[in-house]
TORLO-516248 format. One record per atom (N, C-alpha, C): x, y, z. Coordinates in steps of 0.2 Angstrom, whole numbers, padded with zeros to 4 digits, always signed. Layout:
N
XYZ/...
END
This chain:
288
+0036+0029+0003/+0039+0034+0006/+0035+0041+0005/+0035+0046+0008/+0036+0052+0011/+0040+0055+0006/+0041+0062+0001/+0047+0063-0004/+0052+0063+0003/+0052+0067+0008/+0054+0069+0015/+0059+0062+0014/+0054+0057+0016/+0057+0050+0020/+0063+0048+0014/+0060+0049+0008/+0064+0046+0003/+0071+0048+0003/+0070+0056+0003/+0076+0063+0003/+0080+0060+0009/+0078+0059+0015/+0083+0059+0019/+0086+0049+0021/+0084+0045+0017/+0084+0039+0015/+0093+0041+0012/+0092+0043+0005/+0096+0045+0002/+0103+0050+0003/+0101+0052+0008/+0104+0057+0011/+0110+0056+0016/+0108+0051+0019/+0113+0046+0021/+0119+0046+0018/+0120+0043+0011/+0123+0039+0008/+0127+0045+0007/+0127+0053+0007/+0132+0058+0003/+0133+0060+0013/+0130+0061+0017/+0133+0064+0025/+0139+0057+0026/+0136+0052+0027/+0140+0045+0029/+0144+0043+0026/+0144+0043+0019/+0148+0039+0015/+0145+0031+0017/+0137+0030+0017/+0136+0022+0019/+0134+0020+0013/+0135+0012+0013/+0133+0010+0008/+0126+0008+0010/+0121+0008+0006/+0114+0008+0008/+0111-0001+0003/+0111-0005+0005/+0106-0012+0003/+0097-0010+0004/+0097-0010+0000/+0087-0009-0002/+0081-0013-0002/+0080-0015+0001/+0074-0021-0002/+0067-0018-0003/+0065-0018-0008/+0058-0017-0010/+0056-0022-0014/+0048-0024-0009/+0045-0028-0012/+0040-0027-0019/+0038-0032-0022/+0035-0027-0028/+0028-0026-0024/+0025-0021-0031/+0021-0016-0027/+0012-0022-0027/+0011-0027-0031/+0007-0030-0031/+0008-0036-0023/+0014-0037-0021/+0013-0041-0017/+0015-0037-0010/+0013-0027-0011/+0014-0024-0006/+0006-0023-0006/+0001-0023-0011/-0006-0022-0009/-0008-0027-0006/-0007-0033-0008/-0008-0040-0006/-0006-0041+0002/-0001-0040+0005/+0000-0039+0011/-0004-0033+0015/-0005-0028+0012/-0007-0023+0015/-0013-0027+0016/-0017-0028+0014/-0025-0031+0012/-0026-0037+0018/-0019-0041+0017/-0019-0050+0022/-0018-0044+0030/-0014-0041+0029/-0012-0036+0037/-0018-0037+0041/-0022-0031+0037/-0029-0028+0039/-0032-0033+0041/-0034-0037+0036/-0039-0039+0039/-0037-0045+0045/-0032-0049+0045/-0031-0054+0050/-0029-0050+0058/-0025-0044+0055/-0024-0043+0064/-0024-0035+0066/-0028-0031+0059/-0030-0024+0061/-0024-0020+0059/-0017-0024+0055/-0012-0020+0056/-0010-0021+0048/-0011-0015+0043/-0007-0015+0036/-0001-0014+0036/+0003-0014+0041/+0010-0014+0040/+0014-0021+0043/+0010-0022+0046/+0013-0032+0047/+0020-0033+0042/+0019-0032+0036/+0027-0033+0031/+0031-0030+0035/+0031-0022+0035/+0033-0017+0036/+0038-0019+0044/+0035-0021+0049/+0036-0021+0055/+0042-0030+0054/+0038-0033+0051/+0043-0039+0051/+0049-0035+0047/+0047-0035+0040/+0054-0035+0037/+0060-0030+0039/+0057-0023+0044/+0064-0021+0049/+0068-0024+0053/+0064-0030+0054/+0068-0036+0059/+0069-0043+0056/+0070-0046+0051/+0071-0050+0046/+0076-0047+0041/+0076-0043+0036/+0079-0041+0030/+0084-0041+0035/+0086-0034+0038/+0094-0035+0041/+0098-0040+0045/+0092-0045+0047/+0097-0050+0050/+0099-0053+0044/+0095-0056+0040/+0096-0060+0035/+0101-0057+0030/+0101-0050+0029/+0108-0047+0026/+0112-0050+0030/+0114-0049+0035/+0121-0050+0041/+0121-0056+0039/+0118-0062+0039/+0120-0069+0040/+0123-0068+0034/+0121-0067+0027/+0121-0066+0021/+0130-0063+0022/+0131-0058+0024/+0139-0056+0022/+0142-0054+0028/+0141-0060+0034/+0145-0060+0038/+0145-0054+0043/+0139-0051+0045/+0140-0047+0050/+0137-0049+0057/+0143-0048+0060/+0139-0050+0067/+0134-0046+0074/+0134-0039+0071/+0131-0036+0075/+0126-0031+0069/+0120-0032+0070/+0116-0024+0069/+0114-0020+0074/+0111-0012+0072/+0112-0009+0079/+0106-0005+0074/+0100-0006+0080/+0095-0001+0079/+0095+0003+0086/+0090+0009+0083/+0089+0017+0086/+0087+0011+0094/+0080+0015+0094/+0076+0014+0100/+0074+0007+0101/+0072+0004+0109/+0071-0002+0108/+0061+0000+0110/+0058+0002+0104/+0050+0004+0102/+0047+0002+0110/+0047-0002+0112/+0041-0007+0117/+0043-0004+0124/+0048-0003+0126/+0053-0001+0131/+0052+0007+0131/+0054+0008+0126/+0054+0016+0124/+0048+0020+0127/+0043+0016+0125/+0035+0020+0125/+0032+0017+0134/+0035+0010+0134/+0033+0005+0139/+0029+0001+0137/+0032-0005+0142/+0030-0013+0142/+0034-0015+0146/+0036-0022+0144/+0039-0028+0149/+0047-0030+0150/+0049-0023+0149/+0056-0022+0151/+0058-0015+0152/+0062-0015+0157/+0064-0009+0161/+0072-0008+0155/+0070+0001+0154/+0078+0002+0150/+0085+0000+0150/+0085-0002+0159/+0092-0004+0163/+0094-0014+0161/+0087-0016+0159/+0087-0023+0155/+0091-0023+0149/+0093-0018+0146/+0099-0021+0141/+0096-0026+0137/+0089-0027+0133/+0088-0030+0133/+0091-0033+0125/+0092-0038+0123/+0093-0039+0114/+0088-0042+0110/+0092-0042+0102/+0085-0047+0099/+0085-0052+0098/+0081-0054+0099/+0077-0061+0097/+0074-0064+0093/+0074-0070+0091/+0068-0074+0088/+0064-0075+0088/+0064-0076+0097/+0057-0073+0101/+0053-0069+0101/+0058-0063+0102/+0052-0057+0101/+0051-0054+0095/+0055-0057+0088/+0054-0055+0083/+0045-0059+0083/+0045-0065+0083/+0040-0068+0082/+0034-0068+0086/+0036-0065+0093/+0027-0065+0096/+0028-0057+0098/+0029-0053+0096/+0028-0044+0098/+0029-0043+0089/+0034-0041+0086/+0036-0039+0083/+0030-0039+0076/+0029-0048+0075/+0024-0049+0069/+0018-0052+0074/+0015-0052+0079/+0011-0053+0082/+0009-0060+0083/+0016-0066+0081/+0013-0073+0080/+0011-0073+0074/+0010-0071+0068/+0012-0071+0062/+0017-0075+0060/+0016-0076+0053/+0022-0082+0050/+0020-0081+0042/+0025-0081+0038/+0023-0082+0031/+0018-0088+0030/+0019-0091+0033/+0013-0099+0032/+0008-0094+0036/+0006-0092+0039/-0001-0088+0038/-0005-0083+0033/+0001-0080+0029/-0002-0077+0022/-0002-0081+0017/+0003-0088+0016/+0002-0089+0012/-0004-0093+0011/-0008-0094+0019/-0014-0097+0017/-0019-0092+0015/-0020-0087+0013/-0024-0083+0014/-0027-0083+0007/-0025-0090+0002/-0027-0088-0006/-0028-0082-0009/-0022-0078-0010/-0020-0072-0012/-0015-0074-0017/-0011-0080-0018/-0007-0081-0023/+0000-0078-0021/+0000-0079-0013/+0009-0078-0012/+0010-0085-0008/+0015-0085-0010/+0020-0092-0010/+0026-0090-0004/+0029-0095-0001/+0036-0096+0001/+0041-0089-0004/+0042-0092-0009/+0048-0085-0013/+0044-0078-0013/+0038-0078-0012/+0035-0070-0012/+0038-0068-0006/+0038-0072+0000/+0037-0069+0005/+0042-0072+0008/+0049-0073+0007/+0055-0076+0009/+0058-0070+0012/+0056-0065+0011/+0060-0061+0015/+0058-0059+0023/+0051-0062+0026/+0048-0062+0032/+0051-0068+0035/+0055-0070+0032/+0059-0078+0036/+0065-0078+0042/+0065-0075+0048/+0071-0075+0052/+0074-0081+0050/+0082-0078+0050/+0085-0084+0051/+0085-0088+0057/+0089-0095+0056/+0085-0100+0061/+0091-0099+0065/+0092-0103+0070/+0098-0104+0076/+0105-0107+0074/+0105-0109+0071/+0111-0113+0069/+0115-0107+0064/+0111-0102+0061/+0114-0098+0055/+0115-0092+0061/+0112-0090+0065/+0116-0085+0070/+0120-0087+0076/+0119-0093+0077/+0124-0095+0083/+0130-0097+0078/+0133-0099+0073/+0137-0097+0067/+0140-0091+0068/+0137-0086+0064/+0139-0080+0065/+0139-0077+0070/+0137-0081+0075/+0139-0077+0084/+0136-0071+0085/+0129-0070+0080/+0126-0063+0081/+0123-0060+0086/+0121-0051+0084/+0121-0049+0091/+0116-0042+0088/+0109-0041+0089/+0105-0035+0087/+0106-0033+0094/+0109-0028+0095/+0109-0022+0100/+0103-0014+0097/+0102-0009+0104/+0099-0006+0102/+0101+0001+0105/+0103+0007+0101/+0104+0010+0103/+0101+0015+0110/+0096+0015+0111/+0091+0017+0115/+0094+0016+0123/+0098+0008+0123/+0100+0006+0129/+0106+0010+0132/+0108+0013+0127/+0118+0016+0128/+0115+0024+0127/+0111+0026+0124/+0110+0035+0125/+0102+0035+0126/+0102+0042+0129/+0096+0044+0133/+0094+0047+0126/+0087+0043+0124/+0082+0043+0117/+0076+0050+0118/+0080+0056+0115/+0076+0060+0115/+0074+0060+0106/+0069+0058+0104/+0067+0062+0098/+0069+0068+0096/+0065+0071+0100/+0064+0079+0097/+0072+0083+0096/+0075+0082+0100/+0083+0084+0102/+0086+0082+0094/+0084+0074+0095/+0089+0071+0089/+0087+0071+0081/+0080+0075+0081/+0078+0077+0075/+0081+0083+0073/+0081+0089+0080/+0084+0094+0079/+0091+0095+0075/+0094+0090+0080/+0102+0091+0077/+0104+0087+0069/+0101+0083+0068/+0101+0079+0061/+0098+0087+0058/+0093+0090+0058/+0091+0093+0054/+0098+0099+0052/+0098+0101+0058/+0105+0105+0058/+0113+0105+0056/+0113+0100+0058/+0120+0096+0056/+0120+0092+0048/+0117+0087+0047/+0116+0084+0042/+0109+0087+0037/+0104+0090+0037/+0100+0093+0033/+0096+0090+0031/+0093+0084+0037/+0089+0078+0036/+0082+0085+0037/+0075+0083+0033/+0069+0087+0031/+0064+0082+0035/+0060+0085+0041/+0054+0084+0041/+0048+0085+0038/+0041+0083+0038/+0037+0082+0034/+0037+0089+0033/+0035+0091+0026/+0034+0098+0025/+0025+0100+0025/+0021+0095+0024/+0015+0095+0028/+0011+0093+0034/+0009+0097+0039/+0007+0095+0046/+0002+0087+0046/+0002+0083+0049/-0001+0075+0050/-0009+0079+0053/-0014+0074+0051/-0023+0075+0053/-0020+0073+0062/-0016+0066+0061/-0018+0063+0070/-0011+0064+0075/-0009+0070+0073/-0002+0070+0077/-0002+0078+0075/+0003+0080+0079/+0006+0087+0080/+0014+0086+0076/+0018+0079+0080/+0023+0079+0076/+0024+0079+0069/+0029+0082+0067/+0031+0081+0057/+0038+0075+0057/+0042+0074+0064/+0046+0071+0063/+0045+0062+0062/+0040+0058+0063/+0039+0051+0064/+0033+0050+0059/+0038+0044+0056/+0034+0038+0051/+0035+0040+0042/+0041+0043+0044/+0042+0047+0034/+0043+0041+0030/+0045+0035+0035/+0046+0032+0029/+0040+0026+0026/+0034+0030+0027/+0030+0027+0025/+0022+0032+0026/+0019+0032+0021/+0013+0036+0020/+0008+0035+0021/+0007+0029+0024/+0001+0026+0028/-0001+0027+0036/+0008+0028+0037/+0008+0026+0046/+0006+0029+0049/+0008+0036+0049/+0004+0044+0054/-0004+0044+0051/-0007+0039+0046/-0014+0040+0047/-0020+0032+0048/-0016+0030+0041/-0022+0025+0042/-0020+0020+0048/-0013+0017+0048/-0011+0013+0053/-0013+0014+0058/-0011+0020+0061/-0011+0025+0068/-0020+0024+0071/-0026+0025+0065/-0031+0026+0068/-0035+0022+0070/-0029+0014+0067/-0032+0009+0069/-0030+0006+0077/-0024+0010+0078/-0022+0010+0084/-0028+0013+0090/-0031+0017+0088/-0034+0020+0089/-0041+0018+0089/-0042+0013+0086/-0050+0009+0085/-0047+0003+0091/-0042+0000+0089/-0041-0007+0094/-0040-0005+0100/-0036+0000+0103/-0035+0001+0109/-0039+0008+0113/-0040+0012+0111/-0045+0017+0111/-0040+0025+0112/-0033+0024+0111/-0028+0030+0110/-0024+0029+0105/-0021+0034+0101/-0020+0035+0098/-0011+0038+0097/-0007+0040+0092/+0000+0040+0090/+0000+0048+0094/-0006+0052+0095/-0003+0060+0098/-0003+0058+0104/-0010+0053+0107/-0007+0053+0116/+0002+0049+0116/+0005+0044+0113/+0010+0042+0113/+0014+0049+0111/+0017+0051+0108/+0017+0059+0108/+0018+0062+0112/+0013+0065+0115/+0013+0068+0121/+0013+0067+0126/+0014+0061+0130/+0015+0057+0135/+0024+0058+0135/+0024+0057+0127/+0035+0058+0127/+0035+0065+0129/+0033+0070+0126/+0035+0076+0126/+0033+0079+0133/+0028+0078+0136/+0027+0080+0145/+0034+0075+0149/+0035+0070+0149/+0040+0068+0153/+0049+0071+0148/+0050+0072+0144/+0053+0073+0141/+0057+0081+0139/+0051+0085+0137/+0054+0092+0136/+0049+0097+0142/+0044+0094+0146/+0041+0098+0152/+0035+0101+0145/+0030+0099+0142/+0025+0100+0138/+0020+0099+0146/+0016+0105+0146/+0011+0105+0150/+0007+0099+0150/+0005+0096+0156/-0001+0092+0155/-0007+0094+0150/-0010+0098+0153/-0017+0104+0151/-0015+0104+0142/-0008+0105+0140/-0007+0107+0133/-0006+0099+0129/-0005+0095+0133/-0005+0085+0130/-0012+0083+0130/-0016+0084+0135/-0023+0082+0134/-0027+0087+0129/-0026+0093+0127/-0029+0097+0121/-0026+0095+0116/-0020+0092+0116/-0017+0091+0108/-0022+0083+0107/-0022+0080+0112/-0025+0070+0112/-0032+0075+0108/-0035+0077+0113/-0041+0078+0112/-0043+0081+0103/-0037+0085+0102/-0040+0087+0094/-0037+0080+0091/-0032+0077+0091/-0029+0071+0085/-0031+0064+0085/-0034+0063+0092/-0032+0056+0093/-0037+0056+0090/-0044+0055+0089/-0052+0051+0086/-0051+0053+0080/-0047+0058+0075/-0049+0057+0067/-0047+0055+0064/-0051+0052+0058/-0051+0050+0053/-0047+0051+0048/-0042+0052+0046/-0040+0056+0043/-0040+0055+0034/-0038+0060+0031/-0039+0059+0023/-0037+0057+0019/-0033+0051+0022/-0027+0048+0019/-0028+0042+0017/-0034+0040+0021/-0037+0034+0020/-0041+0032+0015/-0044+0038+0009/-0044+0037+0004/-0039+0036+0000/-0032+0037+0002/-0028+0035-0003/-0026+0028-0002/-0024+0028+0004/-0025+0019+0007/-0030+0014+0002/-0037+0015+0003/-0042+0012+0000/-0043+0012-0008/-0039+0015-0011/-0038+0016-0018/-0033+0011-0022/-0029+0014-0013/-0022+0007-0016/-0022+0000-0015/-0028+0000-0011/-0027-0009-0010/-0034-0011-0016/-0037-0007-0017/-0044-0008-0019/-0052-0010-0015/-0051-0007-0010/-0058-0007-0005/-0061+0000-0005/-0066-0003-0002/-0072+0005+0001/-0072+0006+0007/-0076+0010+0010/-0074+0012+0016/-0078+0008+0022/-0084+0008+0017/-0089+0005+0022/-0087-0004+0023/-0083-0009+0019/-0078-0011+0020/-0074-0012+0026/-0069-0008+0024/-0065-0003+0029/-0069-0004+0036/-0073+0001+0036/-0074+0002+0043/-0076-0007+0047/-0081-0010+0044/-0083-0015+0046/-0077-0020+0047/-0073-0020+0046/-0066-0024+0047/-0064-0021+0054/-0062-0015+0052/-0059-0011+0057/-0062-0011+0064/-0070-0010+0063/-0076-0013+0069/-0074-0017+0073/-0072-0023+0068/-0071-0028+0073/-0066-0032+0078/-0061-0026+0078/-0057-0025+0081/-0057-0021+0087/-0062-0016+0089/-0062-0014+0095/-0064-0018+0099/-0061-0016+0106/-0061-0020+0112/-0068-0019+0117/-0071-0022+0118/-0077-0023+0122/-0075-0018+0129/-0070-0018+0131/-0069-0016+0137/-0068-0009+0136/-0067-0006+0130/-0066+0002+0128/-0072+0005+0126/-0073+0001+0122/-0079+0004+0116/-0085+0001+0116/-0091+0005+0116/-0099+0002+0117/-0101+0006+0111/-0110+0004+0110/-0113+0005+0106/-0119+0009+0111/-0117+0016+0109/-0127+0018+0112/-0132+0018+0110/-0138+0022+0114/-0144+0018+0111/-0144+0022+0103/-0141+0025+0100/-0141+0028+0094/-0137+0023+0088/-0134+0019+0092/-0131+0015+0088/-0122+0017+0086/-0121+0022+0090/-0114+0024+0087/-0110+0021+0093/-0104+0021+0091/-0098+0020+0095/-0096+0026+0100/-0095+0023+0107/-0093+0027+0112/-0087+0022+0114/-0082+0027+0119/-0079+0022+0121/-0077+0026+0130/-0074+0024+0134/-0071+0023+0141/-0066+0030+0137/-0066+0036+0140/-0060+0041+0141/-0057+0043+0146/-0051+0042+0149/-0049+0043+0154/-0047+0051+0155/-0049+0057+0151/-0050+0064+0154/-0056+0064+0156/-0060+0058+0154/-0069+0061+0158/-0070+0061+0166/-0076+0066+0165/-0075+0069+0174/-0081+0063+0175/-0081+0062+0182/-0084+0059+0186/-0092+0057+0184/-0095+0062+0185/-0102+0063+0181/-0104+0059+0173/-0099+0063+0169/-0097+0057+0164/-0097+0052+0164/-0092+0047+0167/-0088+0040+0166/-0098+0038+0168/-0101+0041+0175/-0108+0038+0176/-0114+0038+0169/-0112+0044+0167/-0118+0043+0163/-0118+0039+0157/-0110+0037+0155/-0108+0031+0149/-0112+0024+0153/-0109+0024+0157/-0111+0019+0161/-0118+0016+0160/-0123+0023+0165/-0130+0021+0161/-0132+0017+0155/-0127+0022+0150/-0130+0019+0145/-0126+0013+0139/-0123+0012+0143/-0119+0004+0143/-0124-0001+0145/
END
């Protein structure tokens, strides 16, 4: 975490009177996953993205609840293959091909790292029989209220005391998203950013132009300063799992998409920019 993420983690428990269930993996088979993520599908939070849709179910079954309710439904929210008015719920399905990307604990544990079944039991959705039992139900808030970030960070701050990041992020303008985790606003994001060729500030500002009326002119200057760097976090990243950069990048290389990103005659990487003028897009061309 974030001190930030941690503080309003906790914070919960004295505004709500909630009781809070914690899982934390130890910290040897969070470099170990972090390391299996990367390299197999570009993404060091693979754990991270299961275990929010795993852990809680698998609590519910565990003590009998039949409904959990998360914020936004992420895919919909930003856009993809359902329309908001779809109501859509969770899945098995979409736990397993969106969420972990077709990932399975039986693909890490082949990765001879020395994690097992019980390392990684907590990646296991429950099966059918254990939630048609429980008659369960993940709903998601996003479907029943109009999902303003900015709004809702405002009034948490105000009302409940909840703290955004007290340092501004290298690839984003926002302080409010990803506190509970100190990877995401940079190393994660930049791989977002290598795989697809955009990055966590055009998602960002794409909300904030449809959203609070953030000029176009002022979304494509905030992209244009966050989405390509690098940011300095990734040495802290690389220290924690044990790798270099040069490493690093070569993994991360080969993740970009042929259709975005080329190689000029200099040998660097360029890619397809949808702010470039006319004259531009021909001259990349050329030199493709």
């Amino acid at each position: 975490y974030f001190p930030e993420g941690e503080y309003n983690l906790h914070r919960m428990a004295d505004v709500f009177d909630a009781d809070h269930l914690i899982y934390k993996p130890g910290v040897d088979k969070l470099r170990k996953l972090n390391r299996l993520g990367f390299k197999m599908m570009g993404d060091m939070n693979w754990h991270n993205h299961c275990g929010i849709y795993t852990v809680p179910v698998r609590t519910a079954v565990r003590y009998d609840i039949p409904v959990v309710l998360y914020g936004e439904h992420g895919r919909t929210n930003i856009g993809g293959m359902f329309n908001l008015d779809d109501m859509v719920e969770l899945t098995a399905r979409y736990v397993r091909e969106h969420v972990c990307r077709g990932f399975t604990w039986e693909n890490m544990a082949a990765q001879n790292e020395g994690l097992g079944r019980k390392d990684l039991d907590f990646t296991i959705y429950p099966n059918d029989d254990e939630l048609d039992e429980l008659g369960f139900r993940g709903i998601y808030m996003g479907f029943y209220l109009l999902w303003k970030p900015n709004d809702h960070a405002e009034m948490v701050q105000k009302e409940y005391g909840w703290k955004a990041s007290d340092q501004p992020f290298e690839r984003t303008y926002r302080r409010i998203s990803n506190l509970d985790d100190m990877h995401e606003n940079g190393v994660h994001d930049y791989l977002k950013y290598v795989k697809f060729g955009y990055g966590r500030c055009t998602d960002h500002a794409s909300k904030d132009v449809r959203d609070v009326g953030m000029p176009r002119e002022e979304a494509v200057e905030l992209v244009r300063k966050h989405d390509h760097i690098k940011s300095k976090d990734l040495y802290r990243w690389l220290e924690y799992v044990g790798m270099n950069e040069e490493d690093f990048d070569k993994i991360a290389d080969s993740f970009r998409d042929a259709r975005v990103w080329w190689k000029d005659q200099s040998d660097s990487w360029c890619k397809h920019n949808i702010w470039d003028d006319e004259e531009t897009r021909a001259r990349k061309e050329t030199e493709r």
